[in-house]
C-alpha positions in Angstrom: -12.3 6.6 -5.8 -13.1 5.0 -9.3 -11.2 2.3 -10.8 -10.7 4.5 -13.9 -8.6 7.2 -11.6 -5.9 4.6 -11.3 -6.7 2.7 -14.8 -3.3 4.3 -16.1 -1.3 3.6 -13.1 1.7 2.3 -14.6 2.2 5.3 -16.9 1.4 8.1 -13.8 4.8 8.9 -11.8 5.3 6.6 -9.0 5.4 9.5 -6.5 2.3 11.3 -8.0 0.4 7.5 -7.6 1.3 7.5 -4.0 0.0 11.2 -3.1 -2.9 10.6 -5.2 -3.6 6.9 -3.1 -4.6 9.1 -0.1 -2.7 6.4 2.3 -2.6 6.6 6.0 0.5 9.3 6.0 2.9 6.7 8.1 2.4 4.4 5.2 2.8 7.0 2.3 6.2 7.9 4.3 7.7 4.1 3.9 6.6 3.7 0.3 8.0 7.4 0.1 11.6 6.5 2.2 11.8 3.0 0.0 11.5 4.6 -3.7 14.2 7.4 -1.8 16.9 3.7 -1.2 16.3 2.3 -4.5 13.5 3.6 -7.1 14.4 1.3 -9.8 11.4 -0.6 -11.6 12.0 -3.5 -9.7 10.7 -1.3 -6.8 8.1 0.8 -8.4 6.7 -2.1 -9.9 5.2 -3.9 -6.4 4.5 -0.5 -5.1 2.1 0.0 -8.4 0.6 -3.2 -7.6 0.2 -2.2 -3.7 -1.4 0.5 -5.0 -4.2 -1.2 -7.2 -4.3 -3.3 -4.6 -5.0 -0.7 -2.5 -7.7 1.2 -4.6 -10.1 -1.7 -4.7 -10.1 -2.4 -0.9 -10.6 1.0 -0.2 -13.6 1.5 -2.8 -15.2 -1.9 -1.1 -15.0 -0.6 1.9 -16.4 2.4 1.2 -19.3 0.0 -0.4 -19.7 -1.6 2.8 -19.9 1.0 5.2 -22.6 3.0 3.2 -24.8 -0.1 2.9 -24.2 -0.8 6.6 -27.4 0.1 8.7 -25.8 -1.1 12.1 -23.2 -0.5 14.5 -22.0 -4.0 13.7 -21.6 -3.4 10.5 -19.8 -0.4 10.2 -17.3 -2.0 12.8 -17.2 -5.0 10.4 -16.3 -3.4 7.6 -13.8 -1.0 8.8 -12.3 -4.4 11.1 -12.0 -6.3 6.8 -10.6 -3.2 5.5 -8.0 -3.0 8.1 -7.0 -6.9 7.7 -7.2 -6.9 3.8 -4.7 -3.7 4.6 -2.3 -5.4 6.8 -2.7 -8.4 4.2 -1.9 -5.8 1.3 1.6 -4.4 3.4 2.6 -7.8 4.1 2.9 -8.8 0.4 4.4 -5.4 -0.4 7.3 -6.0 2.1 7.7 -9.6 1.1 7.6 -8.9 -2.8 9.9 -6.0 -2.0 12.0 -8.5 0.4 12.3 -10.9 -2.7 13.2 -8.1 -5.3 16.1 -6.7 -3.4 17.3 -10.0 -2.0 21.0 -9.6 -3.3 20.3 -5.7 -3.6 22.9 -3.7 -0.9 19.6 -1.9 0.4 18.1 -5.3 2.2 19.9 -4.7 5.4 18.5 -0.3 4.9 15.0 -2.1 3.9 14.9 -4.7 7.3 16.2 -1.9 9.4 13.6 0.9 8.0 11.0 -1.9 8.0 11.7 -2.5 11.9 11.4 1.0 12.8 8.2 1.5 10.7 5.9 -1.4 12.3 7.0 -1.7 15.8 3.7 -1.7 18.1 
């Protein structure tokens, strides 16, 4: 991915931005069943961000694993990407969390958000 594929991000649909993120398919579902409660630009508007967010740890990790020349590495880099990618969600949810605070969809969001992360 290049950072000029996302450069006009803000002006793409938010649905087309998601589908063209290629995010794990459990996560494209959320950002898909949030927009679906409440697609106002107070949501979109995080969920762009996510998405930046997004492109750039994906394109260093994809830096790091073809420079890796060990097992180590490779594990090492996929073990960042997958923290900076929890990181990433958290701040999603927690922006989102704030946005909708006195929103009627924050009990919808905290149940959906329950569902969606249990291990």
């Amino acid at each position: 991915m290049s950072l000029c594929v996302y450069g006009n991000i803000s002006s793409t649909s938010i649905y087309k931005a998601i589908h063209d993120a290629h995010l794990d398919h459990k996560l494209e579902e959320l950002l898909l069943k949030l927009l679906e409660f409440n697609s106002t630009p107070n949501v979109q508007e995080p969920i762009r961000q996510f998405l930046l967010n997004y492109q750039v740890m994906s394109e260093n990790f994809s830096e790091s694993y073809h420079r890796a020349n060990s097992f180590e590495q490779v594990l090492e880099s996929y073990f960042q990407f997958s923290k900076n990618q929890c990181v990433a969600i958290d701040t999603l949810l927690e922006t989102l969390k704030i946005t909708l605070d006195k929103d009627h969809t924050r009990e919808e969001l905290a149940m959906m958000l329950k569902d969606s992360f249990t291990f």
